[in-house]
N, CA, C and O atoms as a GROMACS GRO file, in nm:
protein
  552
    1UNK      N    1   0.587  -2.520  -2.333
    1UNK     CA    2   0.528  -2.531  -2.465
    1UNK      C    3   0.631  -2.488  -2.570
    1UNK      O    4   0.694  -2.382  -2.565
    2UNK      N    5   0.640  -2.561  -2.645
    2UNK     CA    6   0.709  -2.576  -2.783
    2UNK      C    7   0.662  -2.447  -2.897
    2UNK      O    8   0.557  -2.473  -2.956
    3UNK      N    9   0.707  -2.353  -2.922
    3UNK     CA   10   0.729  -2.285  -3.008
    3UNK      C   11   0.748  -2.328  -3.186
    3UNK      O   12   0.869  -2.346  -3.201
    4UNK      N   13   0.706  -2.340  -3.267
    4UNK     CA   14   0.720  -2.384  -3.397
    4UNK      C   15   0.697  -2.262  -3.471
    4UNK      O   16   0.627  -2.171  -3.424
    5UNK      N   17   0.755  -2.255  -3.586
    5UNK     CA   18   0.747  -2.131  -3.690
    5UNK      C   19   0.659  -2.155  -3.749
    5UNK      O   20   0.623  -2.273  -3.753
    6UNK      N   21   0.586  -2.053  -3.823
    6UNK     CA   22   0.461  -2.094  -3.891
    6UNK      C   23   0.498  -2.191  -4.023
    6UNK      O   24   0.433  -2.293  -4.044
    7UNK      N   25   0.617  -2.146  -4.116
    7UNK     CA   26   0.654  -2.257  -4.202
    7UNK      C   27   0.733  -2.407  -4.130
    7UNK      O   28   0.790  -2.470  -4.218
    8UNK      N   29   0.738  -2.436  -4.065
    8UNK     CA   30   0.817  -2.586  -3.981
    8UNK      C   31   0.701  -2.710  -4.013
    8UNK      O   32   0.584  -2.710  -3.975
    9UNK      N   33   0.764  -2.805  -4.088
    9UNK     CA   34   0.679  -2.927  -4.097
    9UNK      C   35   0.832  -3.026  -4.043
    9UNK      O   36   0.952  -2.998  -4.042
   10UNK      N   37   0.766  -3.128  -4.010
   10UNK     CA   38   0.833  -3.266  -4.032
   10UNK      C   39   0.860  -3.332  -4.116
   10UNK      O   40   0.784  -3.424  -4.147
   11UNK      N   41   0.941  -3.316  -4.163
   11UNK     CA   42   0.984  -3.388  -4.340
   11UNK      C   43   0.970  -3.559  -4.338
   11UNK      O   44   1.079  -3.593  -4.293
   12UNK      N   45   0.897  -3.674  -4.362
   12UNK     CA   46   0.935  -3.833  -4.384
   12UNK      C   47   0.941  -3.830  -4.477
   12UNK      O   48   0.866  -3.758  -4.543
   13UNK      N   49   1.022  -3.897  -4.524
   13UNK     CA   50   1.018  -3.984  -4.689
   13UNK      C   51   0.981  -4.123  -4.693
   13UNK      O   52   1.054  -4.209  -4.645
   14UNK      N   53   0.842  -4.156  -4.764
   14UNK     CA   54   0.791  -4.312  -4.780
   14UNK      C   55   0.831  -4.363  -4.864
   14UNK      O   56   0.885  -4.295  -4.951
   15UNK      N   57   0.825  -4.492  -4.878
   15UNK     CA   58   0.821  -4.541  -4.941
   15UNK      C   59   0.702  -4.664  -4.997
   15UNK      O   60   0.691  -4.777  -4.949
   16UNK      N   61   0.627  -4.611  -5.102
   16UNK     CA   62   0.532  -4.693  -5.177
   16UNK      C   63   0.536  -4.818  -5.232
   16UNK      O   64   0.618  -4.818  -5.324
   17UNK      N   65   0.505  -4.881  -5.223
   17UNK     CA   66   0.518  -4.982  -5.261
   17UNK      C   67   0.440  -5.102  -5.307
   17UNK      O   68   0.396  -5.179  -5.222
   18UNK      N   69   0.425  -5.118  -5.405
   18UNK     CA   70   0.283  -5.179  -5.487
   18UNK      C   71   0.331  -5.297  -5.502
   18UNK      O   72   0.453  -5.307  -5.495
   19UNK      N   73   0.228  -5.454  -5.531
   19UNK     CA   74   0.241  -5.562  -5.563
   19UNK      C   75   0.192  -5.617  -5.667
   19UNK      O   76   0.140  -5.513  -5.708
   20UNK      N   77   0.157  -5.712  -5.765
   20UNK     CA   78   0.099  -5.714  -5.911
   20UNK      C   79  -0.022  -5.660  -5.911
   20UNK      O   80  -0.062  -5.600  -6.010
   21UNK      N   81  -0.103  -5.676  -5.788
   21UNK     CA   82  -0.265  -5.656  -5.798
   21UNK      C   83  -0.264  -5.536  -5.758
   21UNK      O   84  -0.381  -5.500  -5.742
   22UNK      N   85  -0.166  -5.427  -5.723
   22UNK     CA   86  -0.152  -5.280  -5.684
   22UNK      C   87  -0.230  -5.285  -5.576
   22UNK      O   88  -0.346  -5.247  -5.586
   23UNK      N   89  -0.186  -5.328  -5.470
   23UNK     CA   90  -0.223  -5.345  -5.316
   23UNK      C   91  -0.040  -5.300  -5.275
   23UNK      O   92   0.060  -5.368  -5.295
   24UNK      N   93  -0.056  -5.140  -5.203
   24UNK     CA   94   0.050  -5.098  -5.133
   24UNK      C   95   0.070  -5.131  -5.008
   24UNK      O   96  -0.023  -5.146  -4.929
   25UNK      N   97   0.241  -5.152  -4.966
   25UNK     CA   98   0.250  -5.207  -4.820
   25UNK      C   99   0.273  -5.179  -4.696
   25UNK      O  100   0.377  -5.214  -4.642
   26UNK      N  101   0.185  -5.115  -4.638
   26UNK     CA  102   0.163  -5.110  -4.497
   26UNK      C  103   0.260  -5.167  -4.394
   26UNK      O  104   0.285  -5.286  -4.417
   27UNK      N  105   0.322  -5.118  -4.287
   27UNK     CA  106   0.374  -5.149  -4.219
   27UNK      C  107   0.299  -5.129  -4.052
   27UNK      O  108   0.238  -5.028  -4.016
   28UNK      N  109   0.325  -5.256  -3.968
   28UNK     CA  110   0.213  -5.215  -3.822
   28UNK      C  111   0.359  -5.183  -3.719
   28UNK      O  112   0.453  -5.261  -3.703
   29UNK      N  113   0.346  -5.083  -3.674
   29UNK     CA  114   0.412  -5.059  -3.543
   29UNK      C  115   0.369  -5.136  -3.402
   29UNK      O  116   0.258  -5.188  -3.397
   30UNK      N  117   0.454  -5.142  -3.295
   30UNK     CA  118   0.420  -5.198  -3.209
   30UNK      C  119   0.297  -5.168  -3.117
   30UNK      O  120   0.243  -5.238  -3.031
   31UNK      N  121   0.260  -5.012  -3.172
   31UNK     CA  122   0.147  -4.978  -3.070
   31UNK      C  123   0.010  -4.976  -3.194
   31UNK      O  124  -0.073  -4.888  -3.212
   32UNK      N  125   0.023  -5.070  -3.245
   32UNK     CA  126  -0.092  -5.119  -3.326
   32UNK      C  127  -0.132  -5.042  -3.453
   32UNK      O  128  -0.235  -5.076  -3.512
   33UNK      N  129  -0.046  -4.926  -3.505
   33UNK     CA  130  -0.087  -4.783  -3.605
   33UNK      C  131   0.009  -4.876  -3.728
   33UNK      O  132   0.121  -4.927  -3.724
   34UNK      N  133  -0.077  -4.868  -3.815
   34UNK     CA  134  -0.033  -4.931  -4.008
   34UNK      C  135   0.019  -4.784  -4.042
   34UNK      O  136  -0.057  -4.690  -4.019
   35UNK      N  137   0.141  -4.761  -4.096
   35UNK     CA  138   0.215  -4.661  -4.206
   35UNK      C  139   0.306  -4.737  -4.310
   35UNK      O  140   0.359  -4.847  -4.296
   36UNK      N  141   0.310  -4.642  -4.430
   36UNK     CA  142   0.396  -4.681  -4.471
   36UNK      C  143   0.567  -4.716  -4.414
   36UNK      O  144   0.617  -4.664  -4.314
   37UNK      N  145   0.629  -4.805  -4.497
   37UNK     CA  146   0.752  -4.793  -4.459
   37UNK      C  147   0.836  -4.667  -4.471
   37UNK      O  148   0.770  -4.592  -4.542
   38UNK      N  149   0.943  -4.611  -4.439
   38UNK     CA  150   0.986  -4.530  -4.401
   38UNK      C  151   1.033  -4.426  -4.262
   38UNK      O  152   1.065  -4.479  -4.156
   39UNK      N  153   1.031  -4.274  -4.280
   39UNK     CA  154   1.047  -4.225  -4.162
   39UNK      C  155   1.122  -4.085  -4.194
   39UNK      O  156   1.160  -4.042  -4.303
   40UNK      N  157   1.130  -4.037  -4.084
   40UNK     CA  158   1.215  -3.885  -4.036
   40UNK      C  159   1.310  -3.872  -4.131
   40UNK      O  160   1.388  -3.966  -4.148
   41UNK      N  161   1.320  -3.750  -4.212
   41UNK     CA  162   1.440  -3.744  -4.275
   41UNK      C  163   1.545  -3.637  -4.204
   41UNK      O  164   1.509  -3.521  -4.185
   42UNK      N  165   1.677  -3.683  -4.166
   42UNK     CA  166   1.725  -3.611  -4.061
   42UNK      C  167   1.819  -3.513  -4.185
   42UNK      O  168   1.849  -3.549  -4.299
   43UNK      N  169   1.842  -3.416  -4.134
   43UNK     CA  170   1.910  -3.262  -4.119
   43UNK      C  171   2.028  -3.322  -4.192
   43UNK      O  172   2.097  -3.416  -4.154
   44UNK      N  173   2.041  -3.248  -4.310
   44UNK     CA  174   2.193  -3.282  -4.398
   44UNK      C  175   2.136  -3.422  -4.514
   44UNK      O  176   2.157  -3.423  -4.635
   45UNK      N  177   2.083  -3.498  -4.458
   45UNK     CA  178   2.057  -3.627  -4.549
   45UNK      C  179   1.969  -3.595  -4.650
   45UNK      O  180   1.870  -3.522  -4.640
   46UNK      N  181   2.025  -3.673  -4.783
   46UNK     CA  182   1.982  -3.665  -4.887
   46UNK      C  183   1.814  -3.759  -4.883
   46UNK      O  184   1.810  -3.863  -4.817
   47UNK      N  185   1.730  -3.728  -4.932
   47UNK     CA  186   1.590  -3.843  -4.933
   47UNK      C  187   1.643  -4.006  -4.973
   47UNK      O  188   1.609  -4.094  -4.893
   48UNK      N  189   1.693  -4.031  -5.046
   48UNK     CA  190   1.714  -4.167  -5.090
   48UNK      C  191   1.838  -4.228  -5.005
   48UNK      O  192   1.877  -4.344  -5.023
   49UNK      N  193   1.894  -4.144  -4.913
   49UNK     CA  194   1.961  -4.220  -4.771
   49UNK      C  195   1.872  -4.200  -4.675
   49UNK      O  196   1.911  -4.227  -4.562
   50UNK      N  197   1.753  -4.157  -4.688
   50UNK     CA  198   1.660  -4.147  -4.530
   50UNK      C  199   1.586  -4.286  -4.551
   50UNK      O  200   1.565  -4.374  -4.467
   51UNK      N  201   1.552  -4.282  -4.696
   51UNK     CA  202   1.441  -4.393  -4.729
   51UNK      C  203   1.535  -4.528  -4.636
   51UNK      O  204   1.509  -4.582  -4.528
   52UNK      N  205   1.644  -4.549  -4.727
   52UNK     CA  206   1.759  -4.639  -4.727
   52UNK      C  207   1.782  -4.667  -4.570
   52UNK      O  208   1.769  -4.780  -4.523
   53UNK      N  209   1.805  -4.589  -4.517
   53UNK     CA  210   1.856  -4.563  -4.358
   53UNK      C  211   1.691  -4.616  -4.278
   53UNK      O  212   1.691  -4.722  -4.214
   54UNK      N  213   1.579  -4.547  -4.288
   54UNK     CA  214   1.482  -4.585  -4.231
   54UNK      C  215   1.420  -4.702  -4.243
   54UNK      O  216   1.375  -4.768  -4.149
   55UNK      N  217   1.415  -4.744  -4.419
   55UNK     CA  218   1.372  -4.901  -4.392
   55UNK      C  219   1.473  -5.022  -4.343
   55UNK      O  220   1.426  -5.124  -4.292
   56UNK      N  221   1.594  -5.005  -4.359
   56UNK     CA  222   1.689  -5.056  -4.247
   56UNK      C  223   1.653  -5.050  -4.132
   56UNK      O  224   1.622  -5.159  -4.084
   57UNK      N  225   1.643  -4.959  -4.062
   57UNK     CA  226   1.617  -4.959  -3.954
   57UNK      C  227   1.472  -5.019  -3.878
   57UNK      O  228   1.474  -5.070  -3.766
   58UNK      N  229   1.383  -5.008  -3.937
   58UNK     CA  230   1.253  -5.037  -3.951
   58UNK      C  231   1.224  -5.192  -3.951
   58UNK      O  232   1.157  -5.246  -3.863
   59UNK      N  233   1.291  -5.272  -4.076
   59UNK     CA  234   1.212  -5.344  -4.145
   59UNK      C  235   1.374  -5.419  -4.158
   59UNK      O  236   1.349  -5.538  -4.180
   60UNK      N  237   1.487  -5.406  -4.156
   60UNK     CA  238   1.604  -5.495  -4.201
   60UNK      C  239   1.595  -5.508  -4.374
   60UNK      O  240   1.652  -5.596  -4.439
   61UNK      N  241   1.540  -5.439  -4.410
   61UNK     CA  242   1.485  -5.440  -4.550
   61UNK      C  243   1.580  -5.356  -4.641
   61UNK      O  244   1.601  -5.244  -4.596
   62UNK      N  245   1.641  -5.384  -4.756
   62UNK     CA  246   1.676  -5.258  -4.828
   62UNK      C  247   1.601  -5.242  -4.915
   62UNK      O  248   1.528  -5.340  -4.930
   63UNK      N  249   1.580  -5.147  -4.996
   63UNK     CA  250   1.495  -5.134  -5.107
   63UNK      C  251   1.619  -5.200  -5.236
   63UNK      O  252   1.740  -5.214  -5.221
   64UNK      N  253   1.538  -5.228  -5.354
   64UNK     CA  254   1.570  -5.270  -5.449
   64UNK      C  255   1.611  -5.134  -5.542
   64UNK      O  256   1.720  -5.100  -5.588
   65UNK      N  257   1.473  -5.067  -5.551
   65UNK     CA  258   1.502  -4.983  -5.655
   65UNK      C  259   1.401  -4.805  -5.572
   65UNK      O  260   1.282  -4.783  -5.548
   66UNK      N  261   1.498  -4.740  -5.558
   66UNK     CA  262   1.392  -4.558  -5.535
   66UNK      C  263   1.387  -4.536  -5.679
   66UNK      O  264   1.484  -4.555  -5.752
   67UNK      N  265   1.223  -4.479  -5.737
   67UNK     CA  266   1.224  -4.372  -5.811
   67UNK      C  267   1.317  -4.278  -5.785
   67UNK      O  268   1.363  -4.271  -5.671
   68UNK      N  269   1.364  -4.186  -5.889
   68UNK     CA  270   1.420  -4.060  -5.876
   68UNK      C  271   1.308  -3.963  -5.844
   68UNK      O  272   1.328  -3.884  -5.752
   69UNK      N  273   1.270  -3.962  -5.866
   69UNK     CA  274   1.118  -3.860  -5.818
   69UNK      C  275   1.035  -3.874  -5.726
   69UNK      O  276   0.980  -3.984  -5.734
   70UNK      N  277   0.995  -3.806  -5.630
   70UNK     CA  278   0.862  -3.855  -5.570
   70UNK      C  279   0.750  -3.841  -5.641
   70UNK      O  280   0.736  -3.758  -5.732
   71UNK      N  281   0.667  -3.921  -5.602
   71UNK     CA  282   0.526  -3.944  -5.624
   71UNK      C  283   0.407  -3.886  -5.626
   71UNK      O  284   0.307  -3.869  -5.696
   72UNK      N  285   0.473  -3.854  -5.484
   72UNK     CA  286   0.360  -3.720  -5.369
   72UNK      C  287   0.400  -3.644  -5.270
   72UNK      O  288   0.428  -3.694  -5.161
   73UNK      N  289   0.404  -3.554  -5.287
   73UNK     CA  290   0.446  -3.448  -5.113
   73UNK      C  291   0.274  -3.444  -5.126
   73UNK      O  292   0.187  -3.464  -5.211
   74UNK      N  293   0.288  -3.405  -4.987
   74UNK     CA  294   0.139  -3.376  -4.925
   74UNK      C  295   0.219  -3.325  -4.739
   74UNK      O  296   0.324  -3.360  -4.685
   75UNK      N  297   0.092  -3.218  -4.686
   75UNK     CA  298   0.105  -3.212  -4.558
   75UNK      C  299  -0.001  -3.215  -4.484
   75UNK      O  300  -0.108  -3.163  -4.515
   76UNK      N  301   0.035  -3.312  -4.323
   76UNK     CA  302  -0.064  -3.287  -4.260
   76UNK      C  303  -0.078  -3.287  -4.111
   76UNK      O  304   0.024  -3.246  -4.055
   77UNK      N  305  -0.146  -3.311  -4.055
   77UNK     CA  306  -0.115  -3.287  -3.908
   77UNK      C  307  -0.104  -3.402  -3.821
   77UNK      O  308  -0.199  -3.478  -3.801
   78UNK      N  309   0.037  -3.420  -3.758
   78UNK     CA  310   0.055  -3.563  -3.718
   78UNK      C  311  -0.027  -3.641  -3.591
   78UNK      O  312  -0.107  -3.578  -3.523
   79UNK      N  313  -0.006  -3.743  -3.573
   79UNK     CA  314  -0.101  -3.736  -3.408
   79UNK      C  315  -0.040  -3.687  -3.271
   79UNK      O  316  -0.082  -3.722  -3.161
   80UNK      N  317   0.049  -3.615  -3.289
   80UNK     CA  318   0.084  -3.487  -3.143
   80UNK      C  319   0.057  -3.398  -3.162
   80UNK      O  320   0.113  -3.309  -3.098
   81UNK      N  321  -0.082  -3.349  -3.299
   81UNK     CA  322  -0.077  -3.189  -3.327
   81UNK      C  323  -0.021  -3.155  -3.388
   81UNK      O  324  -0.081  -3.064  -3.446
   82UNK      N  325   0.131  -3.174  -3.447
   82UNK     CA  326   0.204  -3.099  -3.495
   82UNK      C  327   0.238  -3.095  -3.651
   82UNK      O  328   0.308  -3.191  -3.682
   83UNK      N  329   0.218  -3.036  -3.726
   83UNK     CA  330   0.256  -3.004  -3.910
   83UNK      C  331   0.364  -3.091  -3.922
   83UNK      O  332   0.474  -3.103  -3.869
   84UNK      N  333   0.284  -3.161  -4.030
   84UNK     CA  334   0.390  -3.259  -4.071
   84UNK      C  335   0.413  -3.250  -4.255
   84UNK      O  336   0.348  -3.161  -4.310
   85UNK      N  337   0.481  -3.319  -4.324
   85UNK     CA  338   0.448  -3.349  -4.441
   85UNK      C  339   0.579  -3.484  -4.477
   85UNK      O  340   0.692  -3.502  -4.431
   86UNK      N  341   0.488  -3.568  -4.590
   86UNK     CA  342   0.522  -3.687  -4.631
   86UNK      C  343   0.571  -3.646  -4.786
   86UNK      O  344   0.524  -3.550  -4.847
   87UNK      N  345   0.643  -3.708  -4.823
   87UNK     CA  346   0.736  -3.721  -4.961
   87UNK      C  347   0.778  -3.848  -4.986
   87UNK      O  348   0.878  -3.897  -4.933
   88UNK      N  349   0.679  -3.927  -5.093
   88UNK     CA  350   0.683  -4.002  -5.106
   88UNK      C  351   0.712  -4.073  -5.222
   88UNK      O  352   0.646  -4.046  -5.322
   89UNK      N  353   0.812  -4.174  -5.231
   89UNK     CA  354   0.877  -4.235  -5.324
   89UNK      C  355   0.780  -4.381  -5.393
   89UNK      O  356   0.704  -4.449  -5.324
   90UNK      N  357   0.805  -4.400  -5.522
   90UNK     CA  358   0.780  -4.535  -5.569
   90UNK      C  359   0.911  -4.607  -5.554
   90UNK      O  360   1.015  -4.570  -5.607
   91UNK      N  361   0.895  -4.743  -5.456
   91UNK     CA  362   0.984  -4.819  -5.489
   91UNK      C  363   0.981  -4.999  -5.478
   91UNK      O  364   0.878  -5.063  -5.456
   92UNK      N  365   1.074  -5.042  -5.491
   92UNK     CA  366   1.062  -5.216  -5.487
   92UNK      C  367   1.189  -5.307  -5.393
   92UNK      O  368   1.309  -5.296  -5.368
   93UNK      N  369   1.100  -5.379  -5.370
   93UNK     CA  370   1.190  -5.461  -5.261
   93UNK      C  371   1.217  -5.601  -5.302
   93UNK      O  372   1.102  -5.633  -5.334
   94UNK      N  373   1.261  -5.665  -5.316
   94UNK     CA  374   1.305  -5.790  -5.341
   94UNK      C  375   1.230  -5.934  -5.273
   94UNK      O  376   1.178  -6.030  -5.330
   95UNK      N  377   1.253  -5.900  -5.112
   95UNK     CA  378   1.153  -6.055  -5.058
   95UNK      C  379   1.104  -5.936  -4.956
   95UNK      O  380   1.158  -5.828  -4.933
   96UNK      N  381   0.969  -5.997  -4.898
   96UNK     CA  382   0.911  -5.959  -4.770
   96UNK      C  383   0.982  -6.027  -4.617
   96UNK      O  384   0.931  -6.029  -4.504
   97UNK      N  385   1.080  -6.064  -4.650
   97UNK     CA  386   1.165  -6.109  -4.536
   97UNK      C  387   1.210  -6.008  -4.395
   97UNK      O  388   1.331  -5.988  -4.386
   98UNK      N  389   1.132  -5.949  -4.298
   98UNK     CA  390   1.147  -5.892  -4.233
   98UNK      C  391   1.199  -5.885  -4.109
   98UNK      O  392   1.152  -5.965  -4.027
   99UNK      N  393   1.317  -5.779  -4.060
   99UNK     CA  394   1.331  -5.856  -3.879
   99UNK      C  395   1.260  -5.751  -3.785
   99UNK      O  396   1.242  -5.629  -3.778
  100UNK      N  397   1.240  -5.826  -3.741
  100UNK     CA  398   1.112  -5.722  -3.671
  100UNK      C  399   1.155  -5.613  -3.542
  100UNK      O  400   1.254  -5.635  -3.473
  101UNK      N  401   1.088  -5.525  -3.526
  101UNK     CA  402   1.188  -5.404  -3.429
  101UNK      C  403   1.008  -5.347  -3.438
  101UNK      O  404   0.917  -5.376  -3.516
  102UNK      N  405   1.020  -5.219  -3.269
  102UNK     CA  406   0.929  -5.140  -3.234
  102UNK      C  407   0.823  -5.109  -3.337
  102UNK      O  408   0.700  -5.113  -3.325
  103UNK      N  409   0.902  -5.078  -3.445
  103UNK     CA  410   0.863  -4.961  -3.568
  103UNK      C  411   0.810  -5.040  -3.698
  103UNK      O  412   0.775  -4.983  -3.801
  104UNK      N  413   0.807  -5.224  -3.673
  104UNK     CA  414   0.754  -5.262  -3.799
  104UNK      C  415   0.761  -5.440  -3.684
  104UNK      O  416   0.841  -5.533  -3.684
  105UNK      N  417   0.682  -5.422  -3.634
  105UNK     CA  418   0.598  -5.565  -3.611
  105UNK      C  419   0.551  -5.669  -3.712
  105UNK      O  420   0.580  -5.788  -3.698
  106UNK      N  421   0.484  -5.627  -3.804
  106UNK     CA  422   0.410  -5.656  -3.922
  106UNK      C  423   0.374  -5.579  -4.115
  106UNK      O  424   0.298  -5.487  -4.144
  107UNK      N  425   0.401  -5.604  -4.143
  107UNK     CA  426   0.341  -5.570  -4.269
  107UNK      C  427   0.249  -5.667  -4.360
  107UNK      O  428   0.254  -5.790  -4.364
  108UNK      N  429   0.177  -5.591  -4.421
  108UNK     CA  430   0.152  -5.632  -4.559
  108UNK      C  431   0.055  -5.557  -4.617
  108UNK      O  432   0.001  -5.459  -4.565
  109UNK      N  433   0.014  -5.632  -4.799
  109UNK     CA  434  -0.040  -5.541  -4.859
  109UNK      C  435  -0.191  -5.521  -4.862
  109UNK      O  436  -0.271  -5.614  -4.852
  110UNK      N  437  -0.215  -5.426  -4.874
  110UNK     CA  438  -0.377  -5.377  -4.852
  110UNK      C  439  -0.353  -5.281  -4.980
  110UNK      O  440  -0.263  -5.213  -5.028
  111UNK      N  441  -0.501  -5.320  -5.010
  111UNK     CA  442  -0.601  -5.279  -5.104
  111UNK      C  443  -0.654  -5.131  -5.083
  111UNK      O  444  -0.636  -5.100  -4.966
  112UNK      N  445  -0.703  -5.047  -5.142
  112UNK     CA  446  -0.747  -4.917  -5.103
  112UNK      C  447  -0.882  -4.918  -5.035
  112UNK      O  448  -0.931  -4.816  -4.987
  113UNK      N  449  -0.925  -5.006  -5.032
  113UNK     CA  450  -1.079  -5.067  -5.005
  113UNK      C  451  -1.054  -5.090  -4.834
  113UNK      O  452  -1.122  -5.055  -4.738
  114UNK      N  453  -0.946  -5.154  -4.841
  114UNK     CA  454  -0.899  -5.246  -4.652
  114UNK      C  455  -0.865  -5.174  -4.602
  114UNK      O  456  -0.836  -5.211  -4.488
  115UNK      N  457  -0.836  -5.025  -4.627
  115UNK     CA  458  -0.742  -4.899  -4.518
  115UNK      C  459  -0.873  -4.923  -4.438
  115UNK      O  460  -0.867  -5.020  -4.362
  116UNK      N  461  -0.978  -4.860  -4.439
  116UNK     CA  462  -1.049  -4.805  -4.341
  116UNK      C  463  -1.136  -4.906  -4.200
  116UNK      O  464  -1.227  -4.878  -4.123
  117UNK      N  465  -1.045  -5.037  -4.224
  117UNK     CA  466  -1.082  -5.138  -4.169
  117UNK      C  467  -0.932  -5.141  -4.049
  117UNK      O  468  -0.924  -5.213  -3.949
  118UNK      N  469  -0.825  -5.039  -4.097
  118UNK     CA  470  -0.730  -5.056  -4.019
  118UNK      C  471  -0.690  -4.931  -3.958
  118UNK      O  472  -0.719  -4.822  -4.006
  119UNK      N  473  -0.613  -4.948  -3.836
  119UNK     CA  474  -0.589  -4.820  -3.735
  119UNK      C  475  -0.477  -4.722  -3.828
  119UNK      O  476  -0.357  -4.748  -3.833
  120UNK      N  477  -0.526  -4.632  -3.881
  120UNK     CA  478  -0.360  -4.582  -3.945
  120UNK      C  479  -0.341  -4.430  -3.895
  120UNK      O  480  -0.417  -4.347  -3.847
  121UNK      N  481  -0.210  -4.432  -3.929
  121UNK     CA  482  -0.212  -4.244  -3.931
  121UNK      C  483  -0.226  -4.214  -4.021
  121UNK      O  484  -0.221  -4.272  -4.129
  122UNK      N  485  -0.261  -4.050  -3.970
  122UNK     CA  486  -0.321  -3.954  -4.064
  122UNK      C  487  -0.304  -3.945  -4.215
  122UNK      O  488  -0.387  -3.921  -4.302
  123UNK      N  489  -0.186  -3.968  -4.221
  123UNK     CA  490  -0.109  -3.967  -4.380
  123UNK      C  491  -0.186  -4.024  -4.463
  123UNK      O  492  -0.241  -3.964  -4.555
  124UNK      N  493  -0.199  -4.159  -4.437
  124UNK     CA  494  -0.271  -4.257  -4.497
  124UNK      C  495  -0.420  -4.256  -4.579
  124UNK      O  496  -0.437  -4.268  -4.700
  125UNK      N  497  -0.508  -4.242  -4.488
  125UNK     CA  498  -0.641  -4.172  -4.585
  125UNK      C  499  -0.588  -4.082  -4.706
  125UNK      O  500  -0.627  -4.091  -4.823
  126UNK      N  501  -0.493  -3.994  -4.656
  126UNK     CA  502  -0.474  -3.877  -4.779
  126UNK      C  503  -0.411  -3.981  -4.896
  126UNK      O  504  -0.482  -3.982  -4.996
  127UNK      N  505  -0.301  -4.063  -4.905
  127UNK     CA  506  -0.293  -4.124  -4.976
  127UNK      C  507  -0.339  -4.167  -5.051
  127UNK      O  508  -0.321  -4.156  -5.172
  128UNK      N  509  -0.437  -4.251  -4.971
  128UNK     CA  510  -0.564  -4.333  -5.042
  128UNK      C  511  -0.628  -4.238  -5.135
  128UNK      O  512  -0.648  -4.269  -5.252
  129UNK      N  513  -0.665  -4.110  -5.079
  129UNK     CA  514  -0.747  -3.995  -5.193
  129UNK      C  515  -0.649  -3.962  -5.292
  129UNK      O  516  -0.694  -3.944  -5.405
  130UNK      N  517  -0.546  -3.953  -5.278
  130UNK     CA  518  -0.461  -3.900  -5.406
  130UNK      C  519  -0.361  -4.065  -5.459
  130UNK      O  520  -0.244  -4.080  -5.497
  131UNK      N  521  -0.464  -4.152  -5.440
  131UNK     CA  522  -0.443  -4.278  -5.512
  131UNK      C  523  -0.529  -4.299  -5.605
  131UNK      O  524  -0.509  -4.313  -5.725
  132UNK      N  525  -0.642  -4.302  -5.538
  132UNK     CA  526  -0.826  -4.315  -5.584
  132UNK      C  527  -0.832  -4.169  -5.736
  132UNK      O  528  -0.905  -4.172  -5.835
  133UNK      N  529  -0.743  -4.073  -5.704
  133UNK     CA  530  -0.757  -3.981  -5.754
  133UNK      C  531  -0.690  -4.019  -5.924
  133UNK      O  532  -0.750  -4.001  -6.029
  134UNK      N  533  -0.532  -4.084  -5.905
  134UNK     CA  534  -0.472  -4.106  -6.012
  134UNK      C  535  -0.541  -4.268  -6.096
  134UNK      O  536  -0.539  -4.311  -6.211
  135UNK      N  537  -0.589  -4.312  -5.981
  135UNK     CA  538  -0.649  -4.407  -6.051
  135UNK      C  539  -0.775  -4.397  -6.164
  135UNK      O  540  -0.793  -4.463  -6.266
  136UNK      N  541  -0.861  -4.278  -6.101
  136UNK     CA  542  -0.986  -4.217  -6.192
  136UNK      C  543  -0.936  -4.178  -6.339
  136UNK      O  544  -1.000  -4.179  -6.445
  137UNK      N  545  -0.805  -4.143  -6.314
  137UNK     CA  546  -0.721  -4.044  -6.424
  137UNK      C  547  -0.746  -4.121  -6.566
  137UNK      O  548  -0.755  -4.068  -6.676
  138UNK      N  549  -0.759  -4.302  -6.523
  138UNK     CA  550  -0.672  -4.364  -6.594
  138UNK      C  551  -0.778  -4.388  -6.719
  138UNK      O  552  -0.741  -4.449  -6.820
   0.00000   0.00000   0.00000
């Protein structure tokens, strides 16, 4: 058994990504779970080379444009149990032209309404609430 410190999360950096009708884009892994694009931000790397590095890797995708800011940190508990937290960017991509690998089978955009019709991780609902949330704002 794995030992963790009480402060230790898993750092990802997402990336958000909205379309005219503000439907964000989902990505499906091979074992059927919708997340955003993104991933792990490794040890030394700056966030906007993890984003960069992960949706490459992911999706053959580069982003167009990162906010300088994130959006949202939030933390939560991943599906092995373990403390996680997401940091998440607004950004834009150019075409949906994707090559497909383990980690991004499929994408596309969903509505805040269509999450709960799809298998996702944990992250995701929270999203949706601190979407639903800025949207009330408006």
């Amino acid at each position: 058994m794995i030992t963790i410190p009480e402060c230790f999360y898993r750092i990802s950096v997402k990336a958000l990504i909205l379309d005219e009708e503000g439907r964000f884009l989902l990505i499906r892994e091979d074992n059927g779970m919708w997340d955003l694009p993104g991933g792990g931000l490794d040890h030394g790397e700056l966030p906007h080379q993890g984003l960069n590095r992960e949706m490459q890797e992911e999706m053959g995708i580069v982003p167009e444009v990162i906010a300088d800011d994130p959006a949202f940190f939030f933390t939560f508990t991943n599906p092995k149990g373990l403390p996680a937290a997401n940091v998440i960017y607004r950004a834009k991509i150019s075409q949906l032209d994707f090559i497909p690998s383990a980690e991004c089978v499929a994408l596309r955009f969903i509505g805040l309404e269509e999450v709960e019709n799809l298998t996702v991780y944990p992250n995701i609902p929270i999203l949706v609430r601190l979407l639903r949330e800025v949207e009330s704002r408006k």
